[in-house]
Structure formats: C-alpha cells, structure tokens
VOKOLMI-369953 format. One record per residue: residue in three letters; x, y, z of N, C-alpha, C in turn. Coordinates in steps of 0.05 Angstrom, whole numbers, padded with zeros to 5 digits, always signed. Example, Ala and Ser with C-alpha at 12.3 -4.5 7.8 and 13.67 -1.06 7.14 Angstrom:
<gudos>
Ala+00264-00114+00156+00246-00090+00156+00264-00066+00156
Ser+00257-00045+00142+00273-00021+00143+00258+00001+00157
</gudos>
This chain:
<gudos>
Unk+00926-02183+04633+00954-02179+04638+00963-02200+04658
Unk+00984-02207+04652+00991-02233+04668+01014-02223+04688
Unk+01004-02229+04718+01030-02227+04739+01055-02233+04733
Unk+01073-02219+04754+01099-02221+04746+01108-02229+04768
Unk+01113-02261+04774+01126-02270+04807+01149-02237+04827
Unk+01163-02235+04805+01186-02225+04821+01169-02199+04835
Unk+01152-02184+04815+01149-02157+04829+01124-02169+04851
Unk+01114-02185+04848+01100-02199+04880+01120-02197+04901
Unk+01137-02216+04896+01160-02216+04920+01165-02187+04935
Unk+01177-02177+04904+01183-02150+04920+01172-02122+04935
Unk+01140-02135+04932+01121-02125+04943+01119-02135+04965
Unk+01117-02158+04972+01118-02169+04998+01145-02165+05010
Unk+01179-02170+05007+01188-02154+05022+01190-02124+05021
Unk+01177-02107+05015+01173-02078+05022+01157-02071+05039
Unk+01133-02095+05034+01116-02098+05061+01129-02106+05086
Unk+01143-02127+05088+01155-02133+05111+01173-02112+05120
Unk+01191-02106+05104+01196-02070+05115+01183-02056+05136
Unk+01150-02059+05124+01137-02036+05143+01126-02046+05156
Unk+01118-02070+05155+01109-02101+05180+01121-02098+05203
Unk+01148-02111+05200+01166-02119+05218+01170-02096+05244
Unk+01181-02076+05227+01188-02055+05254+01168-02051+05275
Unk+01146-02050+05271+01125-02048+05293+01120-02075+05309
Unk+01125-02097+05291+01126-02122+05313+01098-02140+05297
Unk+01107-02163+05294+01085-02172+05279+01079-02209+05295
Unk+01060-02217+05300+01054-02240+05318+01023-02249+05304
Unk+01040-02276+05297+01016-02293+05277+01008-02319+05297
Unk+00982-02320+05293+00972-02347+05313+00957-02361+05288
Unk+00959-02387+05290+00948-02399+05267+00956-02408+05249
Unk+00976-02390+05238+00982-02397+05204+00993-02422+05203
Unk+00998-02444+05212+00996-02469+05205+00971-02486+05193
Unk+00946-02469+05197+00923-02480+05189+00918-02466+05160
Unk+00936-02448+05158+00934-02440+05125+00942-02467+05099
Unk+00935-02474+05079+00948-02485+05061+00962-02470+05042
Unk+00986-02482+05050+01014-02473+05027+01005-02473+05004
Unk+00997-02489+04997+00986-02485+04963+00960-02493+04959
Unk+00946-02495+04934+00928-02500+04926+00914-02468+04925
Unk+00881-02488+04924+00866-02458+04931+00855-02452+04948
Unk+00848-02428+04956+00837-02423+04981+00826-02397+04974
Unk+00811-02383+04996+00803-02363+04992+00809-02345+05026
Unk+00831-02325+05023+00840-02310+05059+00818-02290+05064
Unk+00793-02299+05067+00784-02269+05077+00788-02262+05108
Unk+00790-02237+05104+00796-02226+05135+00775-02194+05134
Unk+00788-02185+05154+00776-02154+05172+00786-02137+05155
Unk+00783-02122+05153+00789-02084+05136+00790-02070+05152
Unk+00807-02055+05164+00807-02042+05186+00816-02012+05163
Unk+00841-02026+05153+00853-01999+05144+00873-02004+05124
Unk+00892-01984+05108+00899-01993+05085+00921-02006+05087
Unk+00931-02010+05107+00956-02036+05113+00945-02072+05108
Unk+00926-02071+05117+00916-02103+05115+00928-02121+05091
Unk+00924-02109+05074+00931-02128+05057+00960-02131+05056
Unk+00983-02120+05061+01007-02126+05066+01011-02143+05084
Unk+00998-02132+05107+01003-02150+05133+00994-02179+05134
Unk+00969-02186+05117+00956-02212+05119+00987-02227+05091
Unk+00993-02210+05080+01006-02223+05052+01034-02233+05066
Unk+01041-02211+05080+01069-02220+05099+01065-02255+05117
Unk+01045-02232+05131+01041-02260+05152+01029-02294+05142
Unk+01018-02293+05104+01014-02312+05103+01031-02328+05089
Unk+01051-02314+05083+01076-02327+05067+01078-02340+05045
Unk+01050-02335+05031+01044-02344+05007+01024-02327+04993
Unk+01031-02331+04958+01019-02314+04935+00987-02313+04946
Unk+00981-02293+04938+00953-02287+04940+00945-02266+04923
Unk+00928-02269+04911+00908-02249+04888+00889-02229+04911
Unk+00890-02206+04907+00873-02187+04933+00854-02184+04907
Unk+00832-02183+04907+00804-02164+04902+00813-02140+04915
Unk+00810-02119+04896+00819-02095+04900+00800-02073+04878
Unk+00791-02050+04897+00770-02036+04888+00782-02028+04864
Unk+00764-02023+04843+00767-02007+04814+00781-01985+04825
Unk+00777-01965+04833+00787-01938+04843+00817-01937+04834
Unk+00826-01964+04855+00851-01964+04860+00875-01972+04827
Unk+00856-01976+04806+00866-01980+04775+00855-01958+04754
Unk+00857-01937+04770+00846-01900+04750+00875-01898+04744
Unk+00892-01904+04750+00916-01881+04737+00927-01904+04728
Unk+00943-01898+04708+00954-01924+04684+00978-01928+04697
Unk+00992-01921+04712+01023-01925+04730+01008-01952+04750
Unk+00990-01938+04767+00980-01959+04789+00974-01987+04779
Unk+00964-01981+04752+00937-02000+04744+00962-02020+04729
Unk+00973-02012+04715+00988-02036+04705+01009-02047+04732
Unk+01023-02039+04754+01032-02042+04777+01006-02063+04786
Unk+00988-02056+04796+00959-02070+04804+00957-02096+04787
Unk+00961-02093+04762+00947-02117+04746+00974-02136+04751
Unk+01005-02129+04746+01029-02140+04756+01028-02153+04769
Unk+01015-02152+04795+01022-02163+04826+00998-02182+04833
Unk+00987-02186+04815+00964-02203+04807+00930-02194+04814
Unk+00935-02170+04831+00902-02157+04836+00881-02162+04818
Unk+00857-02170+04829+00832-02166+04817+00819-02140+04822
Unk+00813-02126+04801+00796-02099+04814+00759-02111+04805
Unk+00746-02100+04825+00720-02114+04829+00707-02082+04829
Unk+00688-02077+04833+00664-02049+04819+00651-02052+04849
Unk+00655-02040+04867+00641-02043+04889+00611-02033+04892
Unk+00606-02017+04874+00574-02000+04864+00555-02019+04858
Unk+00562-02046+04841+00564-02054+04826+00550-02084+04848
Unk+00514-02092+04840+00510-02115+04856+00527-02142+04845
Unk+00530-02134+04831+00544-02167+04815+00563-02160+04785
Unk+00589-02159+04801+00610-02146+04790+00623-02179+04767
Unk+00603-02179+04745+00613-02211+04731+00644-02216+04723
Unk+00657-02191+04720+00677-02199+04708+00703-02205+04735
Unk+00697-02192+04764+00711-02197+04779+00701-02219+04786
Unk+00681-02241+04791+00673-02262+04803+00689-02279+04776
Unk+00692-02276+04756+00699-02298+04734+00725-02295+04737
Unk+00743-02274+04740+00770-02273+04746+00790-02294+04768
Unk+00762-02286+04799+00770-02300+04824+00770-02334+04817
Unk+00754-02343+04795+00736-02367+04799+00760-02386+04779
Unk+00772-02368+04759+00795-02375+04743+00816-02376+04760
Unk+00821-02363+04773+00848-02355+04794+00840-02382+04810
Unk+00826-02387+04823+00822-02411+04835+00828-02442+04824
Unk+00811-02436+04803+00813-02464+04785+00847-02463+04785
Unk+00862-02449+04780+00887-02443+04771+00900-02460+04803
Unk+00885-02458+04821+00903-02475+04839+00916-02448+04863
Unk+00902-02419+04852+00917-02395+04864+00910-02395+04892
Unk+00912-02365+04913+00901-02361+04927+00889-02330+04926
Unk+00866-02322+04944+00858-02301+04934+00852-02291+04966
Unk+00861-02266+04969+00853-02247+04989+00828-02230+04985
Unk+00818-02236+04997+00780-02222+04996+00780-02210+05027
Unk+00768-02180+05031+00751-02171+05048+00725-02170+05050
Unk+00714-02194+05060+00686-02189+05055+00675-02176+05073
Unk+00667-02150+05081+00653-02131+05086+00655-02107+05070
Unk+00666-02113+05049+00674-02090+05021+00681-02075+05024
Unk+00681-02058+05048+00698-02024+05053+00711-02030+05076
Unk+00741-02005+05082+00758-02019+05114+00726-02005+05130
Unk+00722-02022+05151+00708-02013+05182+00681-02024+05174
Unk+00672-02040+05153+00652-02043+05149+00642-02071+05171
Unk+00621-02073+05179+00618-02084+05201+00598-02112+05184
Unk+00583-02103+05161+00564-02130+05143+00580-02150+05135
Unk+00590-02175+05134+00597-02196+05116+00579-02201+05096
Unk+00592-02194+05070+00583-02197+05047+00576-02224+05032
Unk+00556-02235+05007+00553-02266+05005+00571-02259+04972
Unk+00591-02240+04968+00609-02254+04952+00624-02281+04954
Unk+00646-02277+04978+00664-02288+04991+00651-02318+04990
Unk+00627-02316+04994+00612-02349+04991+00611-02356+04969
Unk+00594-02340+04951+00581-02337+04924+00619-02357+04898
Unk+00631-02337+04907+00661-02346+04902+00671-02371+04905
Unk+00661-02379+04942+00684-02409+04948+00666-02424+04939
Unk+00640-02411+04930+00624-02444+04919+00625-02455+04888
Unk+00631-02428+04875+00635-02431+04847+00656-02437+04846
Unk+00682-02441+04856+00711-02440+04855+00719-02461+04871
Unk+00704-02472+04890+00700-02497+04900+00727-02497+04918
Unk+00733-02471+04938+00752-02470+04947+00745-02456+04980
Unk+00761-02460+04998+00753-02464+05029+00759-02437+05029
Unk+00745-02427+05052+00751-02399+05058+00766-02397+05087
Unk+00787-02384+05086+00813-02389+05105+00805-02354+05125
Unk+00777-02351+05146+00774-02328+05161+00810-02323+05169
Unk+00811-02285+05178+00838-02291+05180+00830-02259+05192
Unk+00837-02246+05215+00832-02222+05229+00852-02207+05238
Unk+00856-02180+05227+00877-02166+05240+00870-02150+05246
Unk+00896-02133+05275+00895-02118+05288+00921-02108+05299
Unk+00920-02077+05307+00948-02067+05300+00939-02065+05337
Unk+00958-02078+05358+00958-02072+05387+00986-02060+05393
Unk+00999-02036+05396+01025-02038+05393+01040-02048+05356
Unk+01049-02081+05365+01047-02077+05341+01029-02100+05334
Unk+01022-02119+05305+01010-02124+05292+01003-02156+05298
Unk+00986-02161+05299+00968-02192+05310+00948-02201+05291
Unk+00957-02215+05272+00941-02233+05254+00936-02263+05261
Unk+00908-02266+05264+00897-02292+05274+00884-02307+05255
Unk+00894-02330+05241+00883-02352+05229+00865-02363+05236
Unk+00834-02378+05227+00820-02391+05240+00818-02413+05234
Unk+00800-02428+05230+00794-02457+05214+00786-02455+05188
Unk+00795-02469+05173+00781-02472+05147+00755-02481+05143
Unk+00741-02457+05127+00705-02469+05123+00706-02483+05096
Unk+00699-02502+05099+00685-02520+05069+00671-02508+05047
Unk+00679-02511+05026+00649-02494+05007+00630-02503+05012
Unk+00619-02514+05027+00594-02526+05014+00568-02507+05029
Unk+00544-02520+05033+00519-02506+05040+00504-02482+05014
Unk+00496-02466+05025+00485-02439+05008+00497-02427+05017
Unk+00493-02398+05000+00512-02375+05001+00506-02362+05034
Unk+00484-02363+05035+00476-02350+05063+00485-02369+05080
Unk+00481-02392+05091+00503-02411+05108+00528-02406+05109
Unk+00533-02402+05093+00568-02405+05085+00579-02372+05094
Unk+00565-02347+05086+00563-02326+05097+00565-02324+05122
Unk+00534-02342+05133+00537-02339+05165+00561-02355+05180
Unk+00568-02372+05169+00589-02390+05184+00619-02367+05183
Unk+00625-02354+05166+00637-02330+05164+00643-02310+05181
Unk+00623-02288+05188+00618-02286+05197+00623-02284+05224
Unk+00610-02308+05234+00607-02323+05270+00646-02332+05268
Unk+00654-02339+05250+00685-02348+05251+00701-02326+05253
Unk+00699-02296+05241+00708-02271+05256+00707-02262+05274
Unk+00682-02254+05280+00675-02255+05310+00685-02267+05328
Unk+00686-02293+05323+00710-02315+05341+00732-02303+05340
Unk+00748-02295+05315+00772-02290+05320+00778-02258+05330
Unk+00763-02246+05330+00764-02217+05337+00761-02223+05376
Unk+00743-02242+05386+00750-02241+05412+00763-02256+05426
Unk+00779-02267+05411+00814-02281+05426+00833-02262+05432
</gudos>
C-alpha cells in the first residue's frame, strides 16, 4: 500500500496540536538532513514519541511500528497510509520489515526506528545497525523527554560503516550522551 503525503501532514499537524501546548524545545535539529536518507533512532519512553520526534524533525519519516498496532483493518490501512512499517517484535529476524526499511531507504526516505524495541527498554538493539548497513544510511541518535514540557535532542550523525556490533555500540554510548545533557 502506498502512502498518501497529505494524510502524513495531517498527522503531523494533529501532532503538533498535542506537542505544542505543553511546550516543545529542540537542540540540534540542524544536524538532521532535510532529505535523503537517514535513519532517526531515538528513546521510547512512551506512546507520544513518535509524534514528538516527527513534529520536532520537520520531515517525512517511515516509523517501524509493532504488528500489534495493524490487527484492526481501520488502524492498519490508516498505519500502512502514513507510511508505517510494522516489524514482528517476537520475531529474531523480522525479513520482511528489514526489506521494507532497506527499500524505503534506497528510495532516498527517512525512517524512525526505536532501537531498544519496547517504550522503557534500556538494551539497544543490532537492527538499527543491521538496517544502516544494508541501506547504507547514517543513523541520526535523537532522545526525548517530557520535563514540564517536551525536549528533543539531536546528536551527531553515525556513519554506516564498521559491524553491526560497533555500529550498535557507537549507538548506544551516543544516547547516553544525549540523555545526560
């Protein structure tokens, strides 16, 4: 099923709706690229993130988004619309969501990934690598937190390159950085 720009937009201002009122303060996002590809992984705290990272990055992004969230045929075609990947979290090597992200890339897209796979999960996962190396696209760490109101922090862009586990750990240690600013 192929996205539909407009109902993106209008998902993102509905998000900003519920963004804005609480107060929203971005550090960084100049080190994001406007276009091309990239890959936003950030923190999972809770089920706002992905609005908030989509607001604050001001550009399209594809979320990896759990199967769960594509059981009812209203959501799921809404979900497939707005360009979501749903990925099998059970699942050690979910092939059809890694071939999705890796197309979406080649395509020049951007893709929002949580790599610690559940909100609060504290492991960084070697998808998120496994991905920027096959897709040959930088991974843009990116950390939120609701203080009052909402603080999303951009970091540096990591290179694909190395092994999955390098590229993991460099991850990682680049959250951590941005979680204690």
């Amino acid at each position: 099923m192929i996205p539909i720009p407009w109902m993106y937009d209008l998902t993102v201002f509905l998000s900003s709706l519920l963004v804005y009122p609480s107060g929203l303060k971005v550090i960084g996002k100049e080190k994001l690229p406007h276009t091309g590809r990239v890959i936003v992984a950030g923190n999972h705290v809770g089920n706002m993130d992905p609005f908030v990272i989509t607001v604050a990055a001001k550009r399209r992004l594809r979320f990896l988004s759990k199967k769960e969230l594509f059981a009812h045929p209203i959501m799921k075609w809404y979900m497939l619309k707005v360009g979501n990947i749903p990925v099998d979290r059970q699942s050690k090597s979910d092939i059809a969501s890694i071939r999705a992200c890796i197309k979406a890339l080649e395509e020049e897209e951007g893709l929002g990934i949580f790599p610690q796979g559940t909100r609060g999960g504290s492991q960084v996962m070697g998808g998120v690598a496994l991905i920027a190396l096959k897709g040959k696209a930088p991974i843009m760490p990116v950390y939120v937190e609701k203080k009052g109101k909402w603080i999303v922090r951009f970091g540096e862009l990591i290179p694909p390159e190395g092994t999955m586990q390098e590229l993991t750990q460099k991850l990682a240690v680049a959250l951590e950085n941005l979680k204690q600013l």
